[in-house]
C-alpha positions in Angstrom: 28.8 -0.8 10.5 28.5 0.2 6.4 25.0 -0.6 4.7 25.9 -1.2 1.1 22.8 -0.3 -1.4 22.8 -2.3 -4.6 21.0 -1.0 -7.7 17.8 -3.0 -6.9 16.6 -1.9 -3.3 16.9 1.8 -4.3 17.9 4.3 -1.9 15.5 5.1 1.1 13.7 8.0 1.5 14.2 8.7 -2.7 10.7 9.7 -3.6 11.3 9.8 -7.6 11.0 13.9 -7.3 14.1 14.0 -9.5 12.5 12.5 -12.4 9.3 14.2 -12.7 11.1 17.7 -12.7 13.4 16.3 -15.4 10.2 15.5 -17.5 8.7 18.8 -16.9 11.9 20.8 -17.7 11.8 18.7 -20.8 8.4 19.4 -21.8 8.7 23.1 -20.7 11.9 23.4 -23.2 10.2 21.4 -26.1 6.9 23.7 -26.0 9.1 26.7 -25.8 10.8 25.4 -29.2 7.3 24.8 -31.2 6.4 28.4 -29.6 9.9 30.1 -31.4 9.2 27.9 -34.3 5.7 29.2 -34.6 6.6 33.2 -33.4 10.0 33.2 -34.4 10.1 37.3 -32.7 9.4 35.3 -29.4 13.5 34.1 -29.8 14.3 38.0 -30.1 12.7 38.5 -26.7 14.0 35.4 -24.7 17.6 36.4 -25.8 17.0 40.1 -25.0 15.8 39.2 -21.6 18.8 37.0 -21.1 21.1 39.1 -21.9 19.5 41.7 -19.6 19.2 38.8 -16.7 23.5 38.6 -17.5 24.1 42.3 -16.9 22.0 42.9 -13.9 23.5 39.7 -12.3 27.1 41.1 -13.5 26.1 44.6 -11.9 24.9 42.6 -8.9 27.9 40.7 -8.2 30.3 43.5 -8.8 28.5 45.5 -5.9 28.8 42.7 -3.8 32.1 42.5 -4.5 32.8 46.3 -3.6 31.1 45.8 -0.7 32.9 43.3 0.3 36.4 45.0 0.0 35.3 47.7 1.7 34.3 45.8 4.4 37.9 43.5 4.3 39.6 47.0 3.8 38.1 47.6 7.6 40.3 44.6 9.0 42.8 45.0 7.5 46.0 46.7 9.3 48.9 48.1 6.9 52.7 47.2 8.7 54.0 50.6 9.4 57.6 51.3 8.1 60.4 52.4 10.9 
């Protein structure tokens, strides 16, 4: 009825994905810090383009959000007063 999994036998179908893209996002992040270390402008650019990626993501999900009261706004039936 329950399979129990110790520690040892692993868990099937697991195909150790989960640590190699741990090891490239840590490789990726240290070779990103010599390259600010070496161009320090480089950090200038990342943060400008974050900050960019925030606001267009902000405008985004506010549109979304208009959208989707207007669309709520449409099912929605106002009790009429006697």
């Amino acid at each position: 009825m329950f399979k129990f999994y110790s520690i040892n036998q692993g868990v099937p179908g697991a195909s150790g994905a989960g640590s190699l893209f741990f090891i490239s996002l840590g490789a990726t992040l240290l070779l990103m810090g010599i390259a600010i270390v070496i161009m320090p402008e480089l950090l200038a650019f990342l943060i400008a383009a974050g900050i960019i990626l925030a606001g267009a993501t902000l405008i985004g999900f506010g549109l979304h959000l208009k959208r989707l009261e207007k669309l709520q706004s449409q099912f929605i039936v106002e009790a009429q007063r006697r």
